[in-house]
C-alpha positions as CSV (number, residue, x, y, z in Angstrom):
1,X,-9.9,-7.0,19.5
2,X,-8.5,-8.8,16.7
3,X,-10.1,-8.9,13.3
4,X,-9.2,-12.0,11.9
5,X,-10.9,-15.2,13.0
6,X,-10.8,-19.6,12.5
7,X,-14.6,-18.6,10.3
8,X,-12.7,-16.1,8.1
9,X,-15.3,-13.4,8.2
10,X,-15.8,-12.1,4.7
11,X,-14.4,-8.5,5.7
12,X,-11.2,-10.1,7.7
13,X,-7.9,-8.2,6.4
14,X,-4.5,-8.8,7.4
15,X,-1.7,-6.7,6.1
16,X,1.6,-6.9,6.7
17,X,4.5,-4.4,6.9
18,X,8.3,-5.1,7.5
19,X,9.1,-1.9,7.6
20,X,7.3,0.5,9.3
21,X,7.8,4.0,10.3
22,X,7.1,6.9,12.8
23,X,6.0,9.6,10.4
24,X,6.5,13.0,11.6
25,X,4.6,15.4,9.8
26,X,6.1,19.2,9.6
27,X,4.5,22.0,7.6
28,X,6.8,25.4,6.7
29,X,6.0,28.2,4.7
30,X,8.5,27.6,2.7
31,X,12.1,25.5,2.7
32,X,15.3,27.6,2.7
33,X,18.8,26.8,2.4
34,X,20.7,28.7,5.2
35,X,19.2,29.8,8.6
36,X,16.5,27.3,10.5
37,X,13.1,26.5,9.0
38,X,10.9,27.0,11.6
39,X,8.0,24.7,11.1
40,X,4.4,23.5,12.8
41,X,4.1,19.8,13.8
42,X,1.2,18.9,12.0
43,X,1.1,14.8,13.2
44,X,3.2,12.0,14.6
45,X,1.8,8.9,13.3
46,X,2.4,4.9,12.7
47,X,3.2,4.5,9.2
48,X,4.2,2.2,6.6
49,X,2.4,0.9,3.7
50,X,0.7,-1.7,5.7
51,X,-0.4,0.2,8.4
52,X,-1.8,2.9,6.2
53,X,-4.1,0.4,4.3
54,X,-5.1,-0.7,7.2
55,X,-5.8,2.4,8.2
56,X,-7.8,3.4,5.3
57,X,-10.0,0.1,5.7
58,X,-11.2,0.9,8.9
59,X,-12.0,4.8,7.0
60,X,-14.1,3.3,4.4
61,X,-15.9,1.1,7.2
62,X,-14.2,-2.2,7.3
63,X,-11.5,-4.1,9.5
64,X,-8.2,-4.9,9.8
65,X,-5.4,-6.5,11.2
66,X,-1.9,-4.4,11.1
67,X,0.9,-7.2,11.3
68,X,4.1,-5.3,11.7
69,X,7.9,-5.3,12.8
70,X,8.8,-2.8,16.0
71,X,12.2,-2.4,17.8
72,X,13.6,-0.4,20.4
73,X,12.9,2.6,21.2
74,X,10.8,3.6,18.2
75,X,9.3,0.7,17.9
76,X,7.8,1.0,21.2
77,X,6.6,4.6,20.2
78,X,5.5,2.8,17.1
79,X,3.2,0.4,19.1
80,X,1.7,3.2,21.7
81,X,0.7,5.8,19.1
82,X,-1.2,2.4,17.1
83,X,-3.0,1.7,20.3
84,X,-4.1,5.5,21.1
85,X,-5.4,5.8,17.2
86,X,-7.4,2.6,18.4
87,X,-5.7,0.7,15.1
88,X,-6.0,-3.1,15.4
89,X,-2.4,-4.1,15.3
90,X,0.0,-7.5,16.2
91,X,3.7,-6.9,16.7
92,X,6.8,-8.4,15.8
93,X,10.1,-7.3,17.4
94,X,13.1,-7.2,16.1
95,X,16.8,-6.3,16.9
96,X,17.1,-3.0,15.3
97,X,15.5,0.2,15.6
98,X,11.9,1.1,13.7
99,X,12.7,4.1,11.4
100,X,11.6,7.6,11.7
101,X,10.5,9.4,8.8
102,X,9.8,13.2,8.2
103,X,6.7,14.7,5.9
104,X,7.7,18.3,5.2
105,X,4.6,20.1,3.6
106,X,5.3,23.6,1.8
107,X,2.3,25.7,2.2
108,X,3.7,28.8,-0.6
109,X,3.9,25.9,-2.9
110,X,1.5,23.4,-2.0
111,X,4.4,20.6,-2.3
112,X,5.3,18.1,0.4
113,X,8.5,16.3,0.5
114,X,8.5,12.6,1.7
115,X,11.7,12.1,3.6
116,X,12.8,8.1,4.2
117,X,16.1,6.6,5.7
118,X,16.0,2.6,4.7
119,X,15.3,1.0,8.1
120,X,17.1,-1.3,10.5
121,X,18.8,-4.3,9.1
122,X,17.0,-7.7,9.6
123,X,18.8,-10.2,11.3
124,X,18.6,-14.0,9.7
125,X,16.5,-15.0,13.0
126,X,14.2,-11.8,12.3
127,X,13.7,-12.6,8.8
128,X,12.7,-16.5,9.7
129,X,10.3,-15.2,13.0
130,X,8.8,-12.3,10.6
131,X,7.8,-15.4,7.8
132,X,6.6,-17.4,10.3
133,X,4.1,-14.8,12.0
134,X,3.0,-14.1,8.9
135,X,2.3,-17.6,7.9
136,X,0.6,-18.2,10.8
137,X,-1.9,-15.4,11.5
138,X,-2.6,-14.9,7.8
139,X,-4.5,-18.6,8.0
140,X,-7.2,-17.0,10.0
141,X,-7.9,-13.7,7.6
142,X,-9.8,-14.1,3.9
143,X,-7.0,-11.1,2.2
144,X,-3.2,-11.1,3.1
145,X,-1.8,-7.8,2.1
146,X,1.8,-7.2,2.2
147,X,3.0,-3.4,0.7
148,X,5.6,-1.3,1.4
149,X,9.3,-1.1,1.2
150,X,11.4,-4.1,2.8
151,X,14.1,-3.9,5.1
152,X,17.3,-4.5,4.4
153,X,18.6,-8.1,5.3
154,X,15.2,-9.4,4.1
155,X,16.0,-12.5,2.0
156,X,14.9,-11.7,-1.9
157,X,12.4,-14.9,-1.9
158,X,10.2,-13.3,1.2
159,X,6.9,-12.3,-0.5
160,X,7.5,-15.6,-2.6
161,X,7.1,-17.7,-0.3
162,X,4.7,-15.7,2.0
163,X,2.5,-15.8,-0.7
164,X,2.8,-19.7,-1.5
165,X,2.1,-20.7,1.6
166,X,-0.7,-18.4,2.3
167,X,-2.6,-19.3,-0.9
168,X,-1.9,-23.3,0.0
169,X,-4.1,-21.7,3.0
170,X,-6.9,-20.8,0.8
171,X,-5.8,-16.7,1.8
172,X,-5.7,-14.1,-1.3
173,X,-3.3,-12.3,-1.6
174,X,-3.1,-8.7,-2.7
175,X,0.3,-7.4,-3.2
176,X,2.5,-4.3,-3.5
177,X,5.9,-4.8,-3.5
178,X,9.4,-4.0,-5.7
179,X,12.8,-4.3,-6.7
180,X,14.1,-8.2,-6.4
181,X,10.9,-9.2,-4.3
182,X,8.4,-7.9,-6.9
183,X,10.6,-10.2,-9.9
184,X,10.3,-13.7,-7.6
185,X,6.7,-12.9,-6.2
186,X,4.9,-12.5,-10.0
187,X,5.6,-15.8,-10.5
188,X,3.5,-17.1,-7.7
189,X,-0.6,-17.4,-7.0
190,X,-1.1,-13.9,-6.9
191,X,-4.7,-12.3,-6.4
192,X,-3.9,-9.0,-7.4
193,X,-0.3,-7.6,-7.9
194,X,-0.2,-3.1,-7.9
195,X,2.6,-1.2,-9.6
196,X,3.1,1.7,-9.3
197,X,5.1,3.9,-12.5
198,X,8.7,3.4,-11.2
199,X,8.5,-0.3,-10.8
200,X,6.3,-0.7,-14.0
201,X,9.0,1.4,-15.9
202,X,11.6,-1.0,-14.2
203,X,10.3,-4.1,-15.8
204,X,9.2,-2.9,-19.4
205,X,12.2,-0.4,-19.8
206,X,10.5,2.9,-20.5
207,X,8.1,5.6,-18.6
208,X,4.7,4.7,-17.9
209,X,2.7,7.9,-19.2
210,X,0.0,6.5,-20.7
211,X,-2.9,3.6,-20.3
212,X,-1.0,2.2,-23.0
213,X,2.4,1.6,-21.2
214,X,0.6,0.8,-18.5
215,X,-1.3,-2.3,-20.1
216,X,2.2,-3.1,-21.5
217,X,3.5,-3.7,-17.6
218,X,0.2,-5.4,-16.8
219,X,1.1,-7.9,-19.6
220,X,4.4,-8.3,-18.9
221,X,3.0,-9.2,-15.1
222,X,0.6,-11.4,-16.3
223,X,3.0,-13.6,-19.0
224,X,5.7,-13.8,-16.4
225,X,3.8,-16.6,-14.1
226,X,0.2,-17.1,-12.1
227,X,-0.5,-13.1,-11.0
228,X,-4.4,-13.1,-11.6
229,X,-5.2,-9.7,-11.9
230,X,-2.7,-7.0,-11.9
231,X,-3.0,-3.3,-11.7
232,X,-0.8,-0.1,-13.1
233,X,-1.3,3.0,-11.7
234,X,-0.3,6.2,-14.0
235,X,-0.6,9.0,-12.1
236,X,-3.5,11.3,-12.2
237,X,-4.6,9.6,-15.1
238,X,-5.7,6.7,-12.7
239,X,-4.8,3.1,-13.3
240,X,-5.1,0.1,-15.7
241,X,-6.6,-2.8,-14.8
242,X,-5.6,-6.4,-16.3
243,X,-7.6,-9.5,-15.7
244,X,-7.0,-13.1,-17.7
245,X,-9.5,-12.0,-20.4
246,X,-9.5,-7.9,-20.5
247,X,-7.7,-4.9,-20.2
248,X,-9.5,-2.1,-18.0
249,X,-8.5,1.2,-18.3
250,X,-10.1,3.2,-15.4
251,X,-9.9,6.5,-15.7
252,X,-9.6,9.0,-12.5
253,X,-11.8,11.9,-11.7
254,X,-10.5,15.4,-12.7
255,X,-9.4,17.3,-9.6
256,X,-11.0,20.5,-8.8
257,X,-8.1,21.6,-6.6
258,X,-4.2,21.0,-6.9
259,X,-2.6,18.1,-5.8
260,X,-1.0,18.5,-2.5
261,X,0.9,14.9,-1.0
262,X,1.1,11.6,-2.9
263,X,2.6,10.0,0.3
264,X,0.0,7.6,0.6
265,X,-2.2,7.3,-2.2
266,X,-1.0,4.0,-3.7
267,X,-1.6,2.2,-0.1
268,X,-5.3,4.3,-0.5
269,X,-6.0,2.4,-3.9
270,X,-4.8,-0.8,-2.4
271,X,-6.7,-0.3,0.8
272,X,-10.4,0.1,-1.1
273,X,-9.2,-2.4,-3.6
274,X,-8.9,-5.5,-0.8
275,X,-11.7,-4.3,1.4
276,X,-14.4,-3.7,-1.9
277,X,-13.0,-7.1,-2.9
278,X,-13.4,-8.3,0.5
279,X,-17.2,-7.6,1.2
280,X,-18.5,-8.9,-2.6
281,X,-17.2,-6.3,-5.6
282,X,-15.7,-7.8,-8.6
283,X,-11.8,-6.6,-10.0
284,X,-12.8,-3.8,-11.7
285,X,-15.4,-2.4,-9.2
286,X,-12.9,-2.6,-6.8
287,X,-10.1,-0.7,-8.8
288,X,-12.7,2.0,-9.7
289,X,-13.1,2.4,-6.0
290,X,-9.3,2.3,-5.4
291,X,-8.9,5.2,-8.2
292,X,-11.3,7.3,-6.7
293,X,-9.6,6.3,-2.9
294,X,-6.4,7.7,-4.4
295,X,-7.7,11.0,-5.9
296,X,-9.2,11.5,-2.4
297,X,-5.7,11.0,-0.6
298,X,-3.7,13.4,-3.3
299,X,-5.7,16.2,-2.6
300,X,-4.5,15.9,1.4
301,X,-1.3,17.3,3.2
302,X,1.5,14.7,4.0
303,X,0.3,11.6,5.2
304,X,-3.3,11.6,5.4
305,X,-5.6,9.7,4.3
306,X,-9.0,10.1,2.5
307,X,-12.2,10.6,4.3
308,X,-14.9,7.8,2.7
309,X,-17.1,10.8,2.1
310,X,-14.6,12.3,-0.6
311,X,-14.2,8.8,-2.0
312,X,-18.4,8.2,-3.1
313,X,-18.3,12.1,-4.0
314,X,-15.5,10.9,-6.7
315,X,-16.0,7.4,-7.7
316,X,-19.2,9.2,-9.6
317,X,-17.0,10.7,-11.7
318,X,-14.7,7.5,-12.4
319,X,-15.2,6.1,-15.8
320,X,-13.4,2.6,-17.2
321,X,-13.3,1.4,-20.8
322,X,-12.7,-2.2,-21.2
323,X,-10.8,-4.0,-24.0
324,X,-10.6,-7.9,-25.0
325,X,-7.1,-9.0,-24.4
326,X,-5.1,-10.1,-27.8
């Protein structure tokens, strides 16, 4: 059953990824060089930023709508391991093949390594039906969400003009996106815009270690065009948030056990970002829960997700400081 509907129910999510993936997650003692690395399957899962936020709305009690690209083979794989986790999903197929990716988790080490080929190219036609669909079902849903890397072939104004259209619709729009899509889209309506450090350190030209760098990529964000609230994440520190009128530096909850996968942590924040926003929190509420969403997430092997549990149990210990914008 679909999620979205004509009323826009206050909880109705859609997100949106172009380029999706089978993850298959692998665990190993430990990697070697020569010989085989025998290793455990530990999941095969539907992946891709979008799908994991959707993912992690429906953990923290809320609903969504996966929108998201499938071809060939894959993609049907894609689509029947969506429909056995029960995951409220809409297709839209393509010419190429849906990617495969590989999570290897190192248990002597406690490291996992994220392994991603780019995706099948996007034909002109695929590109035009994908913006279409898009258009169309996110009319019907209160949050669009489009994360995650795009595939190449994508044309650079995509997210642009998603986002246009959608908030001509009256849709919000939360947003996660880089490279050339990320430098057209900040100049449209956006509700809330995420980077994470590479981008950020992309646009202002230095690391982001600190709350202070990130406020710097926040205001660089903000200045370039009609982004209304922007948020820079900075690792286990947590994340800034910057509104019209404040900076918000939210602080995350110190771990009591080693980090052990960062896979998805960003589309975790993102995730209880849009749905808190979605059923009534304000910005920073909402990016305090999306912190403590994230912490939850690091401290899991490969790609899983947080349990909604682990996220109250943290957002106690979550602190923000506030300053006036200059």
């Amino acid at each position: 059953m679909a999620c979205g509907d004509p009323d826009r129910s206050p909880s109705s999510i859609l997100s949106v990824t172009l380029n999706p993936t089978v993850d298959i997650c692998l665990e190993v003692e430990q990697l070697y060089g020569e010989g085989k690395n025998r290793a455990r399957v530990c999941s095969v899962r539907g992946g891709g930023g979008g799908i994991n936020v959707a993912r992690c709305v429906g953990r923290l009690g809320g609903c969504a709508t996966a929108l998201h690209t499938s071809g060939r083979e894959i993609g049907e794989r894609l689509d029947r391991l969506l429909d056995e986790e029960g995951l409220d999903h809409r297709r839209i197929e393509i010419d190429g093949e849906t990617r495969e990716a590989l999570v290897i988790a190192e248990t002597r080490s406690g490291h996992s390594y994220h392994i991603v080929p780019p995706g099948p190219v996007l034909s002109e036609a695929d590109g035009q039906r994908c913006l279409a669909t898009v258009i169309r079902m996110a009319q019907h849903f209160s949050y669009l969400v489009i994360t995650g890397s795009m595939p190449p072939g994508v044309r650079e104004d995509f997210c642009a003009e998603a986002v246009r259209q959608a908030t001509a619709r009256g849709v919000r729009v939360v947003l996660d996106v880089a490279g050339a899509q990320l430098r057209k889209v900040i100049q449209e309506p956006v509700f809330v815009n995420r980077l994470d450090r590479k981008e950020a350190a992309a646009l202002i030209g230095r690391p982001i270690a600190t709350f202070a760098d990130a406020r710097a990529a926040n205001e660089y964000v903000l200045e370039a065009g009609a982004v209304s609230n922007a948020i820079t994440t900075v690792g286990a520190l947590g994340a800034v948030l910057s509104t019209r009128t404040a900076h918000h530096e939210v602080a995350a909850p110190v771990l009591l056990q080693p980090p052990r996968s960062d896979a998805c942590a960003g589309d975790s924040l993102i995730a209880a970002v849009t749905y808190r926003l979605a059923v009534g929190d304000n910005c920073v509420r909402a990016c305090e829960y999306g912190v403590a969403a994230a912490a939850a997430t690091v401290l899991l092997p490969g790609t899983e997700v947080f349990e909604a549990t682990t996220v109250e149990e943290l957002l106690a210990e979550v602190h923000t400081h506030w300053s006036i914008r200059q």
